[in-house]
C-alpha positions in Angstrom: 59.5 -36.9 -227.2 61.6 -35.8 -230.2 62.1 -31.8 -230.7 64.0 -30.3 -233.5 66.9 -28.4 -233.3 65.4 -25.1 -233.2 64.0 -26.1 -229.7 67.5 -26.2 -228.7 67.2 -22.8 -226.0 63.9 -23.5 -224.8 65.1 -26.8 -224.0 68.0 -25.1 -222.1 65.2 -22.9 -220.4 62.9 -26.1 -219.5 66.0 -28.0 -217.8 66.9 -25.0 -215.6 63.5 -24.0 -215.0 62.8 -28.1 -213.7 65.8 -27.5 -211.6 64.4 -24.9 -210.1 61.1 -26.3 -209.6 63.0 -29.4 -207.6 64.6 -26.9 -205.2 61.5 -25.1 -204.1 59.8 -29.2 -203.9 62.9 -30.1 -202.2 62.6 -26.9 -199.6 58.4 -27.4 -199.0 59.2 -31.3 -198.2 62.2 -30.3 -195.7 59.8 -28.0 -193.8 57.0 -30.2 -193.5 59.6 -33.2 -192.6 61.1 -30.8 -190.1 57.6 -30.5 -188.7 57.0 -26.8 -189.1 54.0 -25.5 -188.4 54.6 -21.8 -189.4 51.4 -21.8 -191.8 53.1 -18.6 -193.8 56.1 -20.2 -194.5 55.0 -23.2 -195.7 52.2 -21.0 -197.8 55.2 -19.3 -199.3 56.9 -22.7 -200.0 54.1 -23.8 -201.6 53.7 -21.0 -203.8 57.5 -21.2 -204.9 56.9 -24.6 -205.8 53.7 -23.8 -207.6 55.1 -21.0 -209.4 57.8 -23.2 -210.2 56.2 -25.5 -211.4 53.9 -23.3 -213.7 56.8 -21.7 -215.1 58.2 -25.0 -216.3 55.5 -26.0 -217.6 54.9 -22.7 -219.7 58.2 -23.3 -221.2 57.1 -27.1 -222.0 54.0 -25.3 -223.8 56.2 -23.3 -226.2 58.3 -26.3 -226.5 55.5 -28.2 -228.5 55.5 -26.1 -231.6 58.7 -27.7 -232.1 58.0 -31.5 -231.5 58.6 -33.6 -234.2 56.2 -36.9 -235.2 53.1 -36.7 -233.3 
């Protein structure tokens, strides 16, 4: 997908924020490959990861209003 260049510093944002989300993937796969079994942690892991996730995908959202050809 092509974005103009006003979509510059949300494109900054969506980078960092997709970094972040593959951390908290990265952390919730260790754990379960580790074989833990402490339910709350791994609920806590999962919610980073989904929030995450959610976040990135806000910032791909706003990102649209500045995609260029269809």
């Amino acid at each position: 997908m092509i974005f103009n260049e006003n979509a510059m510093p949300l494109m900054v944002k969506y980078q960092a924020a997709r970094e972040v989300e593959a951390i908290a993937t990265q952390a919730l796969l260790s754990a379960m490959e580790n074989g833990s079994r402490d339910m709350p942690a791994l609920d806590a892991l999962t919610q980073e990861m989904t929030d995450a996730h959610n976040k990135a995908m806000d910032i791909w959202d706003a990102l649209q209003q500045h995609r260029i050809g269809s």
